[in-house]
Steps between C-alpha positions, in 0.01 A plus 500: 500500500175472345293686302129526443224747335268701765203246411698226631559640806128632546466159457731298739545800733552264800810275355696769302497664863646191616754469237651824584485479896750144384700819391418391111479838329137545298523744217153653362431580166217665300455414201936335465616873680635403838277730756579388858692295658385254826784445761549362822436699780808586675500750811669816525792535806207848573236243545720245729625747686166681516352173594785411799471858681430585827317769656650736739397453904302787474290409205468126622266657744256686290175313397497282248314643124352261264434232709111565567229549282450858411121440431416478871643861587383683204138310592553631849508873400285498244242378757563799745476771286 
């Protein structure tokens, strides 16, 4: 574990990020009070098993949302009115 004021972190952002993704705990302080602390990210079994579903037959078949460029359609009926 390590520990470092906010300053230092403002000012090596980059490699205190990679210290803790090595799962090396980071602790923040401001001026010596500990504040935050920067961990490794570690996923929730929600987000895995969010991540591994599958959609039902039915919904399968709907269109897909998201996947274009909104722009184009709200350009298209702004145009016609």
């Amino acid at each position: 574990m390590r520990t470092i004021s906010i300053r230092e972190l403002h000012l090596k952002t980059g490699e205190w990020v990679r210290q803790a993704s090595r799962h090396q705990k980071v602790v923040i302080t401001e001026r010596g009070a500990p504040v935050a602390t920067l961990v490794p990210f570690e996923p929730t079994h929600a987000a895995t098993r969010f991540a591994a579903r599958k959609l039902l037959p039915g919904f399968a078949k709907l269109p897909a949302l998201g996947r274009h460029d909104s722009t184009r359609f709200i350009s298209g009926g702004r145009d016609r009115a």
